[in-house]
N, C-alpha and C positions, 0 to 999 in steps of 0.2 A: 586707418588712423594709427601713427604710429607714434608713440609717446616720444615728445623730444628731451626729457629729460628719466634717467631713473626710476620706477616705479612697479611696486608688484604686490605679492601677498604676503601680508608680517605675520600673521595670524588666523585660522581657519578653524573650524568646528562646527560640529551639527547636533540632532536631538532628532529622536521617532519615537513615538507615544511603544509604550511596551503593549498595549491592548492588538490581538488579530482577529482578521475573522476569512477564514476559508473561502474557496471558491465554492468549494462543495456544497458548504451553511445559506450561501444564496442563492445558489441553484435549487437546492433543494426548495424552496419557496419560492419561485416563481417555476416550479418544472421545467429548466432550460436544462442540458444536458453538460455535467460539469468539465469532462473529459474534450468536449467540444471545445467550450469555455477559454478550457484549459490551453488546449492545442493551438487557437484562435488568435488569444490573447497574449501567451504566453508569460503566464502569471497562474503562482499557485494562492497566496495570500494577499492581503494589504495590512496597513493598521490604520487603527482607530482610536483616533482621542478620546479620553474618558469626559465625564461631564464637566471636570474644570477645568480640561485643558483649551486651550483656542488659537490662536494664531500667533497671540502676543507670548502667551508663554511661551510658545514653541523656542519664538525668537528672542526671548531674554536668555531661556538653556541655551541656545546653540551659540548667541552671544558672549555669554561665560567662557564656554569653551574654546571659543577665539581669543577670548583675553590671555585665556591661561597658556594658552598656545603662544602668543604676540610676546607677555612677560612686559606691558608698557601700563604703566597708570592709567584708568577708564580716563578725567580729566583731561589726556593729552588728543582725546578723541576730537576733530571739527566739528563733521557732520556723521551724523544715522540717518540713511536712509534704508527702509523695510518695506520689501514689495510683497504684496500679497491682494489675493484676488476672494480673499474670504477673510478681511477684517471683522473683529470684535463689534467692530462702531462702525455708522455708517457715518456719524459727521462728530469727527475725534481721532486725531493721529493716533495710530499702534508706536510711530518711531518715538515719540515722549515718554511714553509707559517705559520702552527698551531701554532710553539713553537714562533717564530717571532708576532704573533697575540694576545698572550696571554701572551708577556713577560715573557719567558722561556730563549732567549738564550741572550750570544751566551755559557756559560761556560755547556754545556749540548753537549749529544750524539742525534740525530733523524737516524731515517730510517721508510721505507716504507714496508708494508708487505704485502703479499700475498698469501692466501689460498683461493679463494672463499670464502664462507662466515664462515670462522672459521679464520680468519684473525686476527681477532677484540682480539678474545679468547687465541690467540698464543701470541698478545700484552702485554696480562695481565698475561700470564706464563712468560716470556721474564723480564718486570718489576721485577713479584715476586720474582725469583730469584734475580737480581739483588739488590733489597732493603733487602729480606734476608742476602745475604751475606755482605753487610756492603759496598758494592762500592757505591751506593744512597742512598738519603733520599728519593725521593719521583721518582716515575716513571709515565709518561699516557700514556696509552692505551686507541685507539680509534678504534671502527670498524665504516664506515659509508659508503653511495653509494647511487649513481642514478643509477639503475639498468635500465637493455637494457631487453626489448624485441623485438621479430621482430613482426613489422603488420600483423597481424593476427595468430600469433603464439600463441597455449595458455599460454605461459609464460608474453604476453602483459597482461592479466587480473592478473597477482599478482606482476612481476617487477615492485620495488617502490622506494622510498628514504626518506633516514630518519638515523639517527646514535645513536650513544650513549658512553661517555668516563670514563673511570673509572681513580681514582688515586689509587695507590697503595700504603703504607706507613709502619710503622712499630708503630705509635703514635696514639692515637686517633681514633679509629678503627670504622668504621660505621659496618661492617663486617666482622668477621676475617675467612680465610683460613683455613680449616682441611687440606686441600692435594686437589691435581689436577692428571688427568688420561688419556694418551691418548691412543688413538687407530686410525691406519694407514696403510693404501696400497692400493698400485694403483690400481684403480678402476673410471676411466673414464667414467661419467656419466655424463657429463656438462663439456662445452669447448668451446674457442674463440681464432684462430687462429691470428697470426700477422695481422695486416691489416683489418681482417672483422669487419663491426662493431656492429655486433647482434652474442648473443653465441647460440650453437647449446646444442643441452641434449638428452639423450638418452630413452626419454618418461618412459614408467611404468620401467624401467631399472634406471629409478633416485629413484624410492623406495624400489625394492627390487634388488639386495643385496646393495644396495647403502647407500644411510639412515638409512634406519631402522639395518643395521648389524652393520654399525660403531655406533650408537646412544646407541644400547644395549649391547654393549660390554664395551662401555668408561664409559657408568653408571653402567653396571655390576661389573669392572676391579675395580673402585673408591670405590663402597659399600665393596665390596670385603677387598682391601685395608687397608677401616677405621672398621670395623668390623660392618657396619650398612646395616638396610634394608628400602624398600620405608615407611615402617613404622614410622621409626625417622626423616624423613624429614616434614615438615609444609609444603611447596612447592617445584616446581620441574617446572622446566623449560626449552623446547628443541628449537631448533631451528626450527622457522615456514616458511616454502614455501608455504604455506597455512595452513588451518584451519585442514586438517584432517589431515595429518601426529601426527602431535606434539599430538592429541589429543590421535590417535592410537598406537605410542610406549609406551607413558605413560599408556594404558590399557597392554599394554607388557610387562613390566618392572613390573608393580604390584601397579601403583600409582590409585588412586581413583583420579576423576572428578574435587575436592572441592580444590584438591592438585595445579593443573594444570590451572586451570581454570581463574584466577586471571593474568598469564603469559601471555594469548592469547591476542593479539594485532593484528595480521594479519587480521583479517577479519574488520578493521580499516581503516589502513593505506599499507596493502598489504605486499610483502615480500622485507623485507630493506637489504638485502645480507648481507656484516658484519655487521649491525647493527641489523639482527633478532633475535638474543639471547641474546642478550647485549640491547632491547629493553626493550623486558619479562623481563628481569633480572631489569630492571628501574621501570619497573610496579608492580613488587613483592615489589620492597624497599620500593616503594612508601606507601605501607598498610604493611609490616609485622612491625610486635613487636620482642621489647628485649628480645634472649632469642632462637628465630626460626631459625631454620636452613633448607636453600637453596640449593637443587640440580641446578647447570646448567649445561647443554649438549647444546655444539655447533655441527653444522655438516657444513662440506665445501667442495664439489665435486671437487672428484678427487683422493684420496677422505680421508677425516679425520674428527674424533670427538675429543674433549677436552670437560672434565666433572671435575667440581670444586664442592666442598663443604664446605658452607660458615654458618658462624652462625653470626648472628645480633646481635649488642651490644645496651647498654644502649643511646648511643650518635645518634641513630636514630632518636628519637624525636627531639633533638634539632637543626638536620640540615636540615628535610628533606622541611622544608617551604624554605629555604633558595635561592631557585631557583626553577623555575616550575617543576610540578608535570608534568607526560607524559600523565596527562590525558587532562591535559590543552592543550595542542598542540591537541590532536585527536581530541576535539571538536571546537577546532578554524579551522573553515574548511570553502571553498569558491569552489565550484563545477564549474568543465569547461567543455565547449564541446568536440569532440574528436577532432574537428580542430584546438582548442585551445591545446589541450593536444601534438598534434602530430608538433604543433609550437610549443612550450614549450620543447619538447625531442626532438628539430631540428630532426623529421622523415622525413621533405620535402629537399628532396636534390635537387640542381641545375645544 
C-alpha cells in the first residue's frame, strides 16, 4: 500500500508511568532464578502504573505531547483513533475521553481499536488513508496499555504500561510515508476470554510461527514493495515483548545490531502492548537526522504485522525538544516492592 498522495507524521509523543519494579522483586516471590530471567528475557525492569493511571491517561499524556510536537489547534484534528488491549471500560470508548482531553471534539469521528499489540499501528494506517484521501486534515493515533499478567506467570516479568501517539498530516512532515504492508491470519497465540482478567499465550508457540512469521513477511512484503533492502534503512524497529525477539528477527531479516539497537526500550520499561512499536519508533525520532529512513514492524497476537517506511524530514530538529524526549520518562523512575506493585495492578482481590 502505497499512499498516492503526501502524507506522514506531523507530530509524535509518548508517556511511561515513573513507577518500576525489578526483575529481581518478582523472582524473588515466586523463587524463579532472576539472573535466569534476566538472560532469558533480556529485560532488567518494567513499569507500573500507579492506582490512577490507566490506559486513557496514558493516552491523553502522550497525546499532548503530539500536539506540542504538531504545533496545530486540537480542533483541526478529524478523527482519534486509540488501540489498546486493556481499556478503562468494557463498553465506553477511551478515544472520547482523549479527543474531549485535548480539545479535539465534538466536530471529529473517534473509535476504539483492537488488535493486541498492533492496534496502535492499524491507528495510523486508518488515519493515513484518511488524510490521504482529502476527508482530513489531521488524524491521531494512539496505541497505549497497562498490560495484565497473571502472578506468577512469566509474562508478569515484562507486561507493562506506557503508550505513544502519532499525528498524521499531509503539511509539515516530521516524517513522511513510503508505503505500509501487512501481513494476517489467524494464529492464536495470546488470548483473554470475556470475563477473565489475565490473558493466556501459547508459550514458545507465541514465537514461532507466531511473531517471527508475521514480522518477516510484513518487512519482507514492504522492502519488496518499495524496491529496498535492510541496506537503505538507517533504523529498523519491531515490536518488543522483550529484549530477544526484536533483537533476533532483525538478525533474520538482514539488519545489523547499530540499525536496531537505538529502538530497544523493553529491557526499560518492559513490554507496553500497543504502545511497544510505537515506543521504539519515539526513541529512533528522538536521535535520527534529516534525511533517515525508518523501518517499523508491529506485531499483535492473534495474529498480525503492519510494517511502515518512513523517511525524516528537515523539521525534526525543530520539533523534537518541543515536548519530552522518551528518554526522559525511562530515567525518571521510583522503584516499588512487589506488594506495592501488586496494589498498584489491583492483583489483591476481595
Amino acid at each position: 500500500m502505497i499512499p498516492s498522495e503526501k502524507v506522514g507524521i506531523v507530530g509524535y509523543g509518548g508517556y511511561v508511568p515513573r513507577y518500576r519494579i525489578k526483575v529481581e522483586e518478582i523472582a524473588a516471590v515466586w523463587g524463579d532464578d532472576p539472573e535466569a530471567i534476566k538472560s532469558g528475557l533480556m529485560i532488567e525492569e518494567k513499569s507500573v502504573p500507579s492506582e490512577t493511571e490507566d490506559s486513557a491517561t496514558i493516552a491523553v499524556e502522550a497525546a499532548r505531547n503530539a500536539l506540542a510536537r504538531a504545533g496545530i489547534d486540537p480542533s483541526e484534528i478529524g478523527a482519534v483513533y486509540v488501540g489498546s488491549e486493556s481499556p478503562p471500560y468494557a463498553v465506553k470508548p477511551t478515544a472520547t475521553i482523549v479527543a474531549e482531553a485535548i480539545g479535539a471534539t465534538p466536530e471529529m469521528t473517534a473509535a476504539d481499536y483492537e488488535f493486541a499489540c498492533k492496534a496502535g499501528t492499524a491507528a495510523i494506517q486508518t488515519c493515513s488513508g484518511l488524510v490521504a484521501s482529502g476527508m482530513i486534515d489531521y488524524g491521531l493515533a494512539i496505541g497505549a496499555d497497562t498490560a495484565q499478567g497473571a502472578p506468577g506467570d512469566p509474562l508478569e516479568y515484562t507486561a507493562a504500561a506506557g503508550g505513544a501517539a502519532y499525528i498524521v498530516g499531509r503539511e509539515n512532515l516530521v516524517a513522511e510515508l513510503e508505503g505500509t504492508y501487512s501481513y494476517t491470519t489467524d494464529t492464536p497465540d495470546f488470548w483473554r476470554r470475556e470475563g477473565q482478567p489475565y490473558p493466556r499465550h501459547g508459550g514458545r508457540f507465541t514465537g514461532a510461527p507466531a511473531y517471527f512469521k508475521h514480522i518477516v513477511n510484513a518487512a519482507r512484503g514492504l522492502m519488496e514493495e518499495l524496491d529496498l533492502s535492510p541496506e537503505d534503512f538507517d533504523y529498523a524497529v519491531f515490536h518488543q515483548p522483550n529484549g530477544k525477539f526484536p533483537r533476533k528477527v532483525a538478525k533474520m531479516l538482514g539488519f545489523e545490531p547499530d540499525q536496531v539497537e537505538p529502538s530497544i526500550v523493553v529491557d526499560k520499561v518492559g513490554n507496553t502492548y500497543s504502545g511497544s512499536s510505537l515506543l521504539g519508533f519515539h526513541a529512533v525520532l528522538d536521535v535520527a537526522e534529516p534525511g533517515d529512513r525508518i523501518l517499523l514492524v508491529s506485531y499483535g497476537s492473534g495474529a498480525g504485522s503492519d510494517a511502515f517506511s518512513f523517511v525524516v524530514t528537515d523539521r525534526i530538529e525543530e520539533v523534537r525538544d518541543a515536548a519530552p524526549r522518551l528518554e526522559e520518562y525511562i530515567e525518571d523512575k521510583v522503584y516499588v516492592t512487589y506488594g506495592e506493585y501488586a496494589k498498584m495492578k489491583k492483583k489483591l482481590k476481595f
